[in-house]
C-alpha atoms as an extended CHARMM CRD file, in Angstrom:
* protein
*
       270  EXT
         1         1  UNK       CA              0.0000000000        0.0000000000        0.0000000000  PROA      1               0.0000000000
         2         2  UNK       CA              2.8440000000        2.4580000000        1.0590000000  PROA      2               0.0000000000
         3         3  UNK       CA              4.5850000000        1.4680000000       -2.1620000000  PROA      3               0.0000000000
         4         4  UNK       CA              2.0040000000        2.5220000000       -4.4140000000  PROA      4               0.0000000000
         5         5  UNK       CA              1.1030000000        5.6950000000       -2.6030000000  PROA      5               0.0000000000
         6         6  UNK       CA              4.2800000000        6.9500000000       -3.2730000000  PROA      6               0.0000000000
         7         7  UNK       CA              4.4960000000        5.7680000000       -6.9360000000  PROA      7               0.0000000000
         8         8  UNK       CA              1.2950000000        7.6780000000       -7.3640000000  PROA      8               0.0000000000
         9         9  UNK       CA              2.6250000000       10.8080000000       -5.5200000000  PROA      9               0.0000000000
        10        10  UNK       CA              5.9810000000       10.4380000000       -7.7740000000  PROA      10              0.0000000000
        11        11  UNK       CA              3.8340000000       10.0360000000      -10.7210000000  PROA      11              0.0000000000
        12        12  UNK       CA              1.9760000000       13.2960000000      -10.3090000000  PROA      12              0.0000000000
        13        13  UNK       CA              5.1150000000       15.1240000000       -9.2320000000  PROA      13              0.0000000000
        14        14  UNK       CA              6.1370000000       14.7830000000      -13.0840000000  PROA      14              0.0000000000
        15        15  UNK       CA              6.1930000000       17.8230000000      -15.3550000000  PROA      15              0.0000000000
        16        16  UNK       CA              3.1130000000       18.2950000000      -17.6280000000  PROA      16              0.0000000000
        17        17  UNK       CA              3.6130000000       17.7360000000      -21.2260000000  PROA      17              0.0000000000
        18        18  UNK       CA              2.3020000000       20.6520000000      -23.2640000000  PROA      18              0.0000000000
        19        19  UNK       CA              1.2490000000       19.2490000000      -26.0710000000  PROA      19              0.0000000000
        20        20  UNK       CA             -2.3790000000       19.9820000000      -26.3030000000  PROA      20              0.0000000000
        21        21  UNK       CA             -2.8590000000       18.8460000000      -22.8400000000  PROA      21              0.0000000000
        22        22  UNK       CA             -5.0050000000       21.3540000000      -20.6900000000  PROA      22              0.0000000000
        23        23  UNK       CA             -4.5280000000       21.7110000000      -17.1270000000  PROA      23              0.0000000000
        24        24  UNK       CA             -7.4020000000       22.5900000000      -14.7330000000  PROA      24              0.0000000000
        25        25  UNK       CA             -8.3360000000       23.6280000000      -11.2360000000  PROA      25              0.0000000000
        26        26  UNK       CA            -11.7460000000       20.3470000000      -10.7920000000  PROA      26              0.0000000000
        27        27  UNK       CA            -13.5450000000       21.3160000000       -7.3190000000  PROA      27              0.0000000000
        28        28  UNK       CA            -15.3740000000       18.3680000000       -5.9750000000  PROA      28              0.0000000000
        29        29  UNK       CA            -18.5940000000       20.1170000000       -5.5170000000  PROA      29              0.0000000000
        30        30  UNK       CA            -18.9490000000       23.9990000000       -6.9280000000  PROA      30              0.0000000000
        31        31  UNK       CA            -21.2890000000       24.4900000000       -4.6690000000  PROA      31              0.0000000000
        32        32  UNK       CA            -21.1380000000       24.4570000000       -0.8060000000  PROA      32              0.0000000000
        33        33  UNK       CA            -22.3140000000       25.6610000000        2.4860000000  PROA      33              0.0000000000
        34        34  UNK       CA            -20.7390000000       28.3450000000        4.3080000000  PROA      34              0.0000000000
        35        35  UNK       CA            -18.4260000000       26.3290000000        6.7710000000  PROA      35              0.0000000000
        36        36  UNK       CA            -18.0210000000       23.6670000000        4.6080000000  PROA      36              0.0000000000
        37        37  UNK       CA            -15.2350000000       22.7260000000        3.1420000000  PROA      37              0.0000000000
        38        38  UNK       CA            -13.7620000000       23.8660000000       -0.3310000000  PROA      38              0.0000000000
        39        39  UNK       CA            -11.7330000000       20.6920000000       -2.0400000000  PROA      39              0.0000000000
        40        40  UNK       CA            -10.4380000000       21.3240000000       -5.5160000000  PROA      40              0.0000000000
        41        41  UNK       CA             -8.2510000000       19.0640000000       -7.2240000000  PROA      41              0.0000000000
        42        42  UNK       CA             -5.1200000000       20.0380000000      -10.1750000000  PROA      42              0.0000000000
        43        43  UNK       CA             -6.1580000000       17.4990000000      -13.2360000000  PROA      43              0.0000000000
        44        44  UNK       CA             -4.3880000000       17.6300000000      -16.3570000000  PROA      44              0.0000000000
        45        45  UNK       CA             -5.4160000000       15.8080000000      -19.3080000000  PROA      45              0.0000000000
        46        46  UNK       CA             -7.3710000000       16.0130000000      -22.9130000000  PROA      46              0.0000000000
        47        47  UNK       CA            -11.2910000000       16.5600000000      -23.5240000000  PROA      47              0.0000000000
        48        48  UNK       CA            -11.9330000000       17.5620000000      -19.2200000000  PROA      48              0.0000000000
        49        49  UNK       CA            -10.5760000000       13.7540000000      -18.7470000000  PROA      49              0.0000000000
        50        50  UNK       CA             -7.3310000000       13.5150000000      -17.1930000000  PROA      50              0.0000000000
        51        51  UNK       CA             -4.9470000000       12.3980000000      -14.2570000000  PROA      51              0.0000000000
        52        52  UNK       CA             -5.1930000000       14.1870000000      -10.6200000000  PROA      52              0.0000000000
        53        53  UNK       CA             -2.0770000000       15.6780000000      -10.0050000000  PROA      53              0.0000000000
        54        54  UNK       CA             -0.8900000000       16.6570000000       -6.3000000000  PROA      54              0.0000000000
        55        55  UNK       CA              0.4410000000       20.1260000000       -5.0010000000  PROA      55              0.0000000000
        56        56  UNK       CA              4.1130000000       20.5490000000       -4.9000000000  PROA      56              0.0000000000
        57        57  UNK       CA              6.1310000000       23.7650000000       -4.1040000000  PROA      57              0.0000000000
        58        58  UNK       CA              8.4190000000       23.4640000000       -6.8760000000  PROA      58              0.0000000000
        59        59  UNK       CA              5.7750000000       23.6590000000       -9.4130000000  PROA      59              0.0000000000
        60        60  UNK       CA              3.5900000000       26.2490000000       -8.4040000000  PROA      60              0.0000000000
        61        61  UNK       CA              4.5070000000       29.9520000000       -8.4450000000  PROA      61              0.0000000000
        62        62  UNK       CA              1.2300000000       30.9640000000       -7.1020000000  PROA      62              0.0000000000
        63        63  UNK       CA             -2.2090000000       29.1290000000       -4.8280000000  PROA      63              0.0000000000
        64        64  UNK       CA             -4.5580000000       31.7270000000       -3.4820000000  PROA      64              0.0000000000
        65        65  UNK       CA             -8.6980000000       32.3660000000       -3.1370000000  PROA      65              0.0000000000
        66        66  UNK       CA            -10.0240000000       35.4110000000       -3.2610000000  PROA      66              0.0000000000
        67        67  UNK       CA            -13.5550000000       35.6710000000       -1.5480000000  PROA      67              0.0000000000
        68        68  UNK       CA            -15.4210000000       39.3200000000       -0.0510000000  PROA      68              0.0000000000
        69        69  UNK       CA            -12.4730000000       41.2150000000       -2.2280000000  PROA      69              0.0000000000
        70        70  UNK       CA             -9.8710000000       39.4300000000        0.0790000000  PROA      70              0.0000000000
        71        71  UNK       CA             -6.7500000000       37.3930000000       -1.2960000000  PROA      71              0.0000000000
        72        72  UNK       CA             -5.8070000000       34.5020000000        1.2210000000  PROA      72              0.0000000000
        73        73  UNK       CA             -2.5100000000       32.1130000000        0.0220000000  PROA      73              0.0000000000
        74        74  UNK       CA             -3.4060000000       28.6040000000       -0.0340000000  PROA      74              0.0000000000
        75        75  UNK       CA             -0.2060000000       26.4820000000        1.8640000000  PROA      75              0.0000000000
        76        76  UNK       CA             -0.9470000000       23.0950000000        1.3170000000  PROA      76              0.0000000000
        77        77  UNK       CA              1.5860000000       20.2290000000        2.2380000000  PROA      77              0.0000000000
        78        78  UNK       CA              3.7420000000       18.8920000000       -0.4080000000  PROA      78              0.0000000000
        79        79  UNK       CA              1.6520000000       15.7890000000       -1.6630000000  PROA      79              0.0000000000
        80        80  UNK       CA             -1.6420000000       16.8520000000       -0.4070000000  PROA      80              0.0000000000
        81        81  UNK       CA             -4.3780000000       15.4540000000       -3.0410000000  PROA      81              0.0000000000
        82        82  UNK       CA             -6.9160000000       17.2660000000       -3.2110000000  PROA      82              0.0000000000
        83        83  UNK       CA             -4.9330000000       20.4840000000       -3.7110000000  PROA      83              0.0000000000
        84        84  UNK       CA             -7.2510000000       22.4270000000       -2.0680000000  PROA      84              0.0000000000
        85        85  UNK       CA             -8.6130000000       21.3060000000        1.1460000000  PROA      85              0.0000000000
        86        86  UNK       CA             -9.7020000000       24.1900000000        3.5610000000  PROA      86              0.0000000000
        87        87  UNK       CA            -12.7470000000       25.3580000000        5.3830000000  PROA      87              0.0000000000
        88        88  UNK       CA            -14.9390000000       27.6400000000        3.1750000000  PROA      88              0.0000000000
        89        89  UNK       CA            -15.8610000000       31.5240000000        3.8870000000  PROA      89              0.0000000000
        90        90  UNK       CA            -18.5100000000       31.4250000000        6.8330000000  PROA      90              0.0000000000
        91        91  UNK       CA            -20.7100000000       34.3880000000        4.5400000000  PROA      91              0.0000000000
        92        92  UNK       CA            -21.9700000000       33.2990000000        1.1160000000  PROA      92              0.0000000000
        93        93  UNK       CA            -20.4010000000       34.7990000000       -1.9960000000  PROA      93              0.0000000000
        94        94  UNK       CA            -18.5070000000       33.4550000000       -4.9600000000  PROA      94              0.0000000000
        95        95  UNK       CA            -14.6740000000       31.9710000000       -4.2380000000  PROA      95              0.0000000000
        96        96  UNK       CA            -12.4690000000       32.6030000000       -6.9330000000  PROA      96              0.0000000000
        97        97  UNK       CA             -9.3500000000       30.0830000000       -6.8620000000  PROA      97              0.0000000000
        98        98  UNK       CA             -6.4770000000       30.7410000000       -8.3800000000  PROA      98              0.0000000000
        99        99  UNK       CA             -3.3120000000       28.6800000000       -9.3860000000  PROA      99              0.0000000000
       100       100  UNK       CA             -0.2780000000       29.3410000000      -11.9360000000  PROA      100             0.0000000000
       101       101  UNK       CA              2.5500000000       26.9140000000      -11.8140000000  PROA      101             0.0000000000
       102       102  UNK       CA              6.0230000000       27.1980000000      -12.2420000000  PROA      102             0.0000000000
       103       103  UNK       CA              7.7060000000       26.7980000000      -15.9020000000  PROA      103             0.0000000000
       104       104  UNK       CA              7.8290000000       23.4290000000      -17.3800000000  PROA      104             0.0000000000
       105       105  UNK       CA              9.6190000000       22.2270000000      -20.9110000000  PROA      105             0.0000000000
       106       106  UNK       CA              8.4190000000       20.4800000000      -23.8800000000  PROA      106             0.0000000000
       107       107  UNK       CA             10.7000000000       19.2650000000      -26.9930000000  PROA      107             0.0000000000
       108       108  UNK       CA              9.3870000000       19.1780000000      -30.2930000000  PROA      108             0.0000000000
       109       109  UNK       CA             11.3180000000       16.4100000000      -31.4910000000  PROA      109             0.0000000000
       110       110  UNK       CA              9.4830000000       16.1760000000      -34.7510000000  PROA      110             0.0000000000
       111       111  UNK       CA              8.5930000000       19.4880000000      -36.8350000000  PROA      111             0.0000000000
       112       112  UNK       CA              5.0310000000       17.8990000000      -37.5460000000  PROA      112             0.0000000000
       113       113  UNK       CA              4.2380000000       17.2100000000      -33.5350000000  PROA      113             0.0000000000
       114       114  UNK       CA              4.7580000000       21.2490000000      -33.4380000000  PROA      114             0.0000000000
       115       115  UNK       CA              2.7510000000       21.9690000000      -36.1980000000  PROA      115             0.0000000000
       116       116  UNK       CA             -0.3310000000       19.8120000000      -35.0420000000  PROA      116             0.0000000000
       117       117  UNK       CA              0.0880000000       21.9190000000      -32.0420000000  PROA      117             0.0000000000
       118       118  UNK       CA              0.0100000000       25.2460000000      -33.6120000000  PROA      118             0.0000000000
       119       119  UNK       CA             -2.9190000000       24.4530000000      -35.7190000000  PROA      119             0.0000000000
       120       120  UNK       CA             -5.1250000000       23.0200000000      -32.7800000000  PROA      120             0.0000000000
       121       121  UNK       CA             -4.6360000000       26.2810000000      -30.7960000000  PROA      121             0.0000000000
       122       122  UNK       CA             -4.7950000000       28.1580000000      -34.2790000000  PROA      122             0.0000000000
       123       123  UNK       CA             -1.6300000000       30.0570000000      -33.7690000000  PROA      123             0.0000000000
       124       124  UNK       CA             -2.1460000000       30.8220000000      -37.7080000000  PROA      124             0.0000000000
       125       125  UNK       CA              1.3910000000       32.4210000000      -38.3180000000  PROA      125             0.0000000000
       126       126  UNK       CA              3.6370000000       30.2710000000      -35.8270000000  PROA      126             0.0000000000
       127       127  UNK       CA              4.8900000000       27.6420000000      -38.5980000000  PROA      127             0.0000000000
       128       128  UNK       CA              5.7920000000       30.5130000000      -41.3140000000  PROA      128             0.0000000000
       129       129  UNK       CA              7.3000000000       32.9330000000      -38.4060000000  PROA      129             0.0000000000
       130       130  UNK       CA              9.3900000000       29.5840000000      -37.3140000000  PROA      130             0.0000000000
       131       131  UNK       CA             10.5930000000       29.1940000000      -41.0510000000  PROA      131             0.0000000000
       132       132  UNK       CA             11.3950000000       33.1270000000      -41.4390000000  PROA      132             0.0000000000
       133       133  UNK       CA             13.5900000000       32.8410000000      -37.9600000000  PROA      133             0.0000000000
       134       134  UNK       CA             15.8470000000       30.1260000000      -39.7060000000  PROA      134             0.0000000000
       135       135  UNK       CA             15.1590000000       28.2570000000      -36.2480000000  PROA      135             0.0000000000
       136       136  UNK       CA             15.5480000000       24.3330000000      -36.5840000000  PROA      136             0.0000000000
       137       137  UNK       CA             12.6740000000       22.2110000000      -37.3920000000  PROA      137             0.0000000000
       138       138  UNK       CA             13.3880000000       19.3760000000      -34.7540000000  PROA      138             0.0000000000
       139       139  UNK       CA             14.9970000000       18.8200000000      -31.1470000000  PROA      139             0.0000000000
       140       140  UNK       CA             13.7630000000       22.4860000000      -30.3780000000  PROA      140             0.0000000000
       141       141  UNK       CA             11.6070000000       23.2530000000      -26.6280000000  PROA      141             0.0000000000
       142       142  UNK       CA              8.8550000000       25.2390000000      -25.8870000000  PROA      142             0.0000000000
       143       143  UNK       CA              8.9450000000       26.6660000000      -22.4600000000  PROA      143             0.0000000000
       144       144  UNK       CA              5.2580000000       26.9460000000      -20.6850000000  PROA      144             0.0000000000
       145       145  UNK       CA              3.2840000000       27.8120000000      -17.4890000000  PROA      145             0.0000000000
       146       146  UNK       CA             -0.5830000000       27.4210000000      -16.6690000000  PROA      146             0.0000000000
       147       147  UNK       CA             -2.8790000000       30.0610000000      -15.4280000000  PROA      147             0.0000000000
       148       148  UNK       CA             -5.8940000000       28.6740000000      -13.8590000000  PROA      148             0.0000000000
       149       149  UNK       CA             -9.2110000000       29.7520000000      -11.9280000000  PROA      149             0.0000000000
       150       150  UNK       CA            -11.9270000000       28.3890000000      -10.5220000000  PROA      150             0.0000000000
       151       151  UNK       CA            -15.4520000000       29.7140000000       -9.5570000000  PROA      151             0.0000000000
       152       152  UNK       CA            -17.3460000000       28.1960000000       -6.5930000000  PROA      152             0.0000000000
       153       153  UNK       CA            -20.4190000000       29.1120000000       -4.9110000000  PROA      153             0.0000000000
       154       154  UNK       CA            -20.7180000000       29.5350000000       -1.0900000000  PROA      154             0.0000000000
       155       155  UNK       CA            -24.0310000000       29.5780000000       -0.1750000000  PROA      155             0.0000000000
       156       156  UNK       CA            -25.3790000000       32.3220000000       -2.7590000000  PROA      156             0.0000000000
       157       157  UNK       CA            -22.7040000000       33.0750000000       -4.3150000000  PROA      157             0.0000000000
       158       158  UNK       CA            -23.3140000000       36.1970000000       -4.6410000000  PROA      158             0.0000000000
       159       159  UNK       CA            -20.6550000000       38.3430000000       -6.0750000000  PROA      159             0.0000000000
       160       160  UNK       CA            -18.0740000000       38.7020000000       -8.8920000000  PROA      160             0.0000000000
       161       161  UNK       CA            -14.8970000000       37.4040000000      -10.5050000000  PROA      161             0.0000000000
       162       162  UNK       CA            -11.9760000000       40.3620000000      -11.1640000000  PROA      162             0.0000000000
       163       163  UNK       CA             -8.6750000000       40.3420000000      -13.1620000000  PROA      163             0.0000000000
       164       164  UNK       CA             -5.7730000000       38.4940000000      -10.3520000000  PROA      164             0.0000000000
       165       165  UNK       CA             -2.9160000000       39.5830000000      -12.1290000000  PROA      165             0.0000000000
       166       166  UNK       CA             -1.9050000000       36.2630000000      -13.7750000000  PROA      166             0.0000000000
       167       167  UNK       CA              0.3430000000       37.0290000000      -16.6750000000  PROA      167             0.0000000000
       168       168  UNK       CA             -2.9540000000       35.0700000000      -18.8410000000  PROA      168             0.0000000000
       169       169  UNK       CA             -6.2120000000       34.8760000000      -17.3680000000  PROA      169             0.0000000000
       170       170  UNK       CA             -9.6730000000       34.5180000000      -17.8290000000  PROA      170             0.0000000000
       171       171  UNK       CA            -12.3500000000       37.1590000000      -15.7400000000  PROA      171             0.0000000000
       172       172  UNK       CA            -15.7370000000       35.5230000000      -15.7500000000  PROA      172             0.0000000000
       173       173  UNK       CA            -18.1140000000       38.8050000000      -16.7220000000  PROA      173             0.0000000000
       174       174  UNK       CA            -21.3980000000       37.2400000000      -15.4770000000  PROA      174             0.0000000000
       175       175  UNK       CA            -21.7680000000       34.6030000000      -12.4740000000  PROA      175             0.0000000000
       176       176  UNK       CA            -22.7110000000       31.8840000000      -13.2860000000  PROA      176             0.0000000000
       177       177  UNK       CA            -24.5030000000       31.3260000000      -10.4340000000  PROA      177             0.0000000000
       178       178  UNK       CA            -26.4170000000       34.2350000000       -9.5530000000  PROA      178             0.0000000000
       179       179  UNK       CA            -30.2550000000       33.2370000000      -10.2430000000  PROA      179             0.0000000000
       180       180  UNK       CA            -30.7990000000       36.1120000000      -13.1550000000  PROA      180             0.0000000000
       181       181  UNK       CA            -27.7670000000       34.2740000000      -15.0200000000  PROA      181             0.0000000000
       182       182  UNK       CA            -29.6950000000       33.8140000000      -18.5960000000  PROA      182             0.0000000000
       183       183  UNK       CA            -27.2770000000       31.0170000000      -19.7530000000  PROA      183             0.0000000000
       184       184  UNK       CA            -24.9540000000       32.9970000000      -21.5890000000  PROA      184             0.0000000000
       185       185  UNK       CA            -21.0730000000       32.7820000000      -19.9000000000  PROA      185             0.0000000000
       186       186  UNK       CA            -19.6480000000       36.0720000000      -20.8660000000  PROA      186             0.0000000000
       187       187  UNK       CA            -15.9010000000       36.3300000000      -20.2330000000  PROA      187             0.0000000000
       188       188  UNK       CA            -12.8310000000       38.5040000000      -20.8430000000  PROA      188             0.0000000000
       189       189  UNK       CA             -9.3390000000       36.6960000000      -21.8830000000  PROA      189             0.0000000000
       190       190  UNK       CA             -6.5090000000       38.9660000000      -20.5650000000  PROA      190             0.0000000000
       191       191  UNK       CA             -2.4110000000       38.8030000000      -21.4500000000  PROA      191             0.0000000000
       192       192  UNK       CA             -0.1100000000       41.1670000000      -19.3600000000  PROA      192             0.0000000000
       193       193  UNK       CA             -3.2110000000       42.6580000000      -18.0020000000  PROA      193             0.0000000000
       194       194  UNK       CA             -4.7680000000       43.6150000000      -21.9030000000  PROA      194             0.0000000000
       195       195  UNK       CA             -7.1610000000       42.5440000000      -23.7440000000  PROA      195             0.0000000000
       196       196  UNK       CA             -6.9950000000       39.6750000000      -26.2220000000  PROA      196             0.0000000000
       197       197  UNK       CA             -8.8480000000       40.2820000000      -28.9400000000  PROA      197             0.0000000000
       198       198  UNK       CA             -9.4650000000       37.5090000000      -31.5380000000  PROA      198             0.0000000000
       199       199  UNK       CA             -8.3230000000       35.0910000000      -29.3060000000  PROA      199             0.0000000000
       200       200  UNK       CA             -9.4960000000       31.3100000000      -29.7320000000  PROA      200             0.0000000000
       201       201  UNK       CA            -11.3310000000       30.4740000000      -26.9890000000  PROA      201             0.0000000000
       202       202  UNK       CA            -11.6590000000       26.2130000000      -26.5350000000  PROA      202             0.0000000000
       203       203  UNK       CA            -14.8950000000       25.2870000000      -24.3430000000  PROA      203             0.0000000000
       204       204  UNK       CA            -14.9900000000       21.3980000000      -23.0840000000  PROA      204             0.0000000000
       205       205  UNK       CA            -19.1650000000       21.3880000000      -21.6780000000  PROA      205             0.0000000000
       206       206  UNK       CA            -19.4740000000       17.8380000000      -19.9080000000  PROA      206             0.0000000000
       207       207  UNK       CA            -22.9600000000       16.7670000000      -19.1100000000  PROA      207             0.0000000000
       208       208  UNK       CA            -24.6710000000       15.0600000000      -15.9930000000  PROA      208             0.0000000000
       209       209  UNK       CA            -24.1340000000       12.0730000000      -18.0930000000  PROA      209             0.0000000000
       210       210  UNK       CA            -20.1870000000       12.3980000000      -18.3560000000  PROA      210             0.0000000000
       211       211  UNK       CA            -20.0680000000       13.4180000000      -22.1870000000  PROA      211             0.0000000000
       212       212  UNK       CA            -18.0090000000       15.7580000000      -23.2170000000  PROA      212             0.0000000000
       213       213  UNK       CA            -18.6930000000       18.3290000000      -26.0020000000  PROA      213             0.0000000000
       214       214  UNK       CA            -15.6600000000       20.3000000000      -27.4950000000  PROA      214             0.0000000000
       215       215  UNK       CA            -16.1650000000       23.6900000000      -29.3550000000  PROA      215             0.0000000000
       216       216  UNK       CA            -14.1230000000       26.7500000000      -30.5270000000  PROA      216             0.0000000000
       217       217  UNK       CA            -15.5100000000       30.2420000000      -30.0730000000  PROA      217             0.0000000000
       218       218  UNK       CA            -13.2130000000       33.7550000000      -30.1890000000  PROA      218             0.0000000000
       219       219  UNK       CA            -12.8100000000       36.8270000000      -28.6290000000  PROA      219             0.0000000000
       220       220  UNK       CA            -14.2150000000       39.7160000000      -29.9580000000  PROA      220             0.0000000000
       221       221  UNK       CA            -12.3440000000       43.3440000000      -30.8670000000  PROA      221             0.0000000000
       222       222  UNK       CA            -12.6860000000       43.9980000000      -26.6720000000  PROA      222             0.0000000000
       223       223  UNK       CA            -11.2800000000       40.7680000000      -25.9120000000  PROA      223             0.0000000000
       224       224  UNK       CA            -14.6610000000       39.3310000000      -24.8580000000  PROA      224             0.0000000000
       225       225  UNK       CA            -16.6800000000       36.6230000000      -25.6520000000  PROA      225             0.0000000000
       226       226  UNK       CA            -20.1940000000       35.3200000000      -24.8240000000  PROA      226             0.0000000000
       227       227  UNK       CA            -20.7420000000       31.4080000000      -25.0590000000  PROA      227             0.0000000000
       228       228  UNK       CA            -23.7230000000       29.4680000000      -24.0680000000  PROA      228             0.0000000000
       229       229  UNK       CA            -23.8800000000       27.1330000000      -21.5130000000  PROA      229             0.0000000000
       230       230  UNK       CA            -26.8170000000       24.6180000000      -20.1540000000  PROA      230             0.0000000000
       231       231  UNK       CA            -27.5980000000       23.8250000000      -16.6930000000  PROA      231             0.0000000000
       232       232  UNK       CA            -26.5990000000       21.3690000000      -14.9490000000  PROA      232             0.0000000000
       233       233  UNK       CA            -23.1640000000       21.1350000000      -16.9030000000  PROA      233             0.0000000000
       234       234  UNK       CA            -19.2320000000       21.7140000000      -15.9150000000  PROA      234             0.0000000000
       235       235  UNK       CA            -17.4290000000       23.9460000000      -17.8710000000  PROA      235             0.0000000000
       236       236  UNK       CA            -13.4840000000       24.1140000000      -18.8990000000  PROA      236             0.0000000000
       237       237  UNK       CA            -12.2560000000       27.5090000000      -20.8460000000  PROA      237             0.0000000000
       238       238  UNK       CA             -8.9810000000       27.3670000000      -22.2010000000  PROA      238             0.0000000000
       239       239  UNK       CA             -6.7980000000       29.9790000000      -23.9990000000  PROA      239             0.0000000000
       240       240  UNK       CA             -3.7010000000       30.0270000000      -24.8500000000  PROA      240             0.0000000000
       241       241  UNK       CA             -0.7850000000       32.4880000000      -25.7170000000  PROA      241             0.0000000000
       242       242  UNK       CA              1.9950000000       31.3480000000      -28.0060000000  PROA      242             0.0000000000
       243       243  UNK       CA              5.2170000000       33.9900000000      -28.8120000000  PROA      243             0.0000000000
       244       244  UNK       CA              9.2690000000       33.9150000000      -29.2700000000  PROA      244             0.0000000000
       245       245  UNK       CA             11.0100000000       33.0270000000      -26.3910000000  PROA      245             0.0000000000
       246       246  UNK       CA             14.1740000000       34.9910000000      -25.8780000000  PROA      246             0.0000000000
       247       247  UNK       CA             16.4940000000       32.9710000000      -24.5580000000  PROA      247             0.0000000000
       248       248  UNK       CA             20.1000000000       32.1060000000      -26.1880000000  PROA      248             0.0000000000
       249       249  UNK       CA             18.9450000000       29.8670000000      -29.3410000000  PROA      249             0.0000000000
       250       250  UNK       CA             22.6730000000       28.1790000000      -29.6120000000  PROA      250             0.0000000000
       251       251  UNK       CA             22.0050000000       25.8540000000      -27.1460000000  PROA      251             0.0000000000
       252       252  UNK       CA             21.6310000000       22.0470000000      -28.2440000000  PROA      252             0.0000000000
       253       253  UNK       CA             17.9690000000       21.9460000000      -27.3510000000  PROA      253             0.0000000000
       254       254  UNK       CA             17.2160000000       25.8760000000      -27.9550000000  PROA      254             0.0000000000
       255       255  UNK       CA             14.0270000000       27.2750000000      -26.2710000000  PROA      255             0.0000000000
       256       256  UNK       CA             12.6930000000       28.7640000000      -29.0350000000  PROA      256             0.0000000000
       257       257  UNK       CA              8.7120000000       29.3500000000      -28.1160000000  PROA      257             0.0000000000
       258       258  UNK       CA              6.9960000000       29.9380000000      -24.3330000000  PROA      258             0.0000000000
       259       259  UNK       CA              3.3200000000       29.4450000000      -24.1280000000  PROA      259             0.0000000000
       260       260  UNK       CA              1.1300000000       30.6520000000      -21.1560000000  PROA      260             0.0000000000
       261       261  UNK       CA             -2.1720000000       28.5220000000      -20.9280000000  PROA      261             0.0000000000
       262       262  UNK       CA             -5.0100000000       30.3190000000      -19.2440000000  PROA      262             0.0000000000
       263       263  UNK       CA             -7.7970000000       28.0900000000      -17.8160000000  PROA      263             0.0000000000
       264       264  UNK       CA            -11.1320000000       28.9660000000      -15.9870000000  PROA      264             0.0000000000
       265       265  UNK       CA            -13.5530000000       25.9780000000      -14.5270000000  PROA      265             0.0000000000
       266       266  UNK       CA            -16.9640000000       26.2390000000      -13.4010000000  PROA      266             0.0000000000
       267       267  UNK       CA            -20.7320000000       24.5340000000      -13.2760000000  PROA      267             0.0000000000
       268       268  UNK       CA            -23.7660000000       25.5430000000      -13.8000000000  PROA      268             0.0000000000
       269       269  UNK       CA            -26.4880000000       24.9880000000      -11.5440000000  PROA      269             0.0000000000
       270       270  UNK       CA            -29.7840000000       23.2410000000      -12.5200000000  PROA      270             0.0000000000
């Protein structure tokens, strides 16, 4: 038993391969009691199916909620699974959780593994600015860091998301569970604290029943976007931001991109 506790703990203590895999905060119920407690899991994965991963120090940068306009850091012990595991607000309103990790490293081994990538997250010019740079088309890296948020109700819920400062984020315009919400999750994609405008904007929905629907929306001139949603369904927005890295390119496995994934979970109630 002891033995395969700690494979699993090594196991999620690896880094996280890029390669359109998304990485999520999952709370085990989005909607609680105030006193109750908030448990949130890290998941990483494809299609809002994936593998739980436990917190480490090395690999996150930043673990806070913000609830009533107040930040509190999240200091969980190295290995804790769930992630988050601490007693909720004792006044309703709307948690916001917030997680960005530490960099990781991918290596594009094969030219065609990066372009699959590039053309999933529609980075449109990536493959002819690669060309233009003279940069090698295999045994290059890509250097990367995730960005997520979570919204859970406490009691009501009451209240609003805001922009955290994450160098990518999303801000959640309308609350999803406020009782006037009309089914229509309206949402602002940020980068350095701007706007993104005509950003792709990848929506997983997954049903009571487990299935999970994947579609592709964008942002708009304001860097907003408004996608419907159903009740009773979980929602995973990802965004991402591809551009040059600048680090020294001589090296034998150059860094040549970064990416910064931005990630924002919630459910809507029935």
């Amino acid at each position: 038993m002891y033995l395969s506790r700690l494979f699993a703990v090594l196991i999620a203590a690896l880094p996280i391969s890029a390669a359109a895999h998304e990485f999520w905060i999952e709370p085990e119920l989005y909607q609680v009691d105030a006193g109750e407690r908030l448990e949130a899991k890290f998941k990483n994965g494809q299609e809002f199916e994936g593998s739980t991963l436990s917190f480490f120090d090395r690999s996150s940068a930043r673990f806070e909620m913000m609830a009533d306009g107040k930040t509190k850091t999240i200091t969980p012990r190295a290995g804790d699974s769930p992630a988050l595991n601490v007693e909720a607000p004792t006044k309703d309103g709307l948690v916001v959780v917030v997680h960005e990790t530490t960099p990781s490293f991918v290596t594009y081994r094969e030219w065609e593994k990066f372009l699959k990538f590039v053309a999933h997250k529609d980075f449109r010019t990536a493959e002819q600015d690669h060309i233009t740079a003279g940069w090698p088309q295999e045994k290059f890296r890509e250097r990367y860091t995730r960005h997520a948020k979570a919204l859970i109700a406490v009691g009501s819920g009451a209240g609003a998301d805001a922009a955290m400062g994450l160098k990518t984020e999303f801000v959640a315009l309308t609350n999803p569970y406020d009782p006037s919400f009309a089914n229509n999750m309206n949402v602002e994609v940020l980068y350095d604290g701007a706007p993104r405008p005509d950003a792709q904007v990848e929506v997983f929905d997954r049903a009571p029943d487990g299935t999970v629907t994947v579609t592709l929306h964008r942002t708009d001139a304001q860097g907003q976007a408004s996608i419907p949603v159903q009740r009773g369904h979980e929602y995973l927005f990802d965004a991402v931001v591809l551009r040059p890295a600048d680090d020294e390119r001589t090296a034998e496995l150059p860094i040549l991109w970064e990416t910064y994934w931005a990630a924002l979970t919630f459910k809507v109630p029935e």
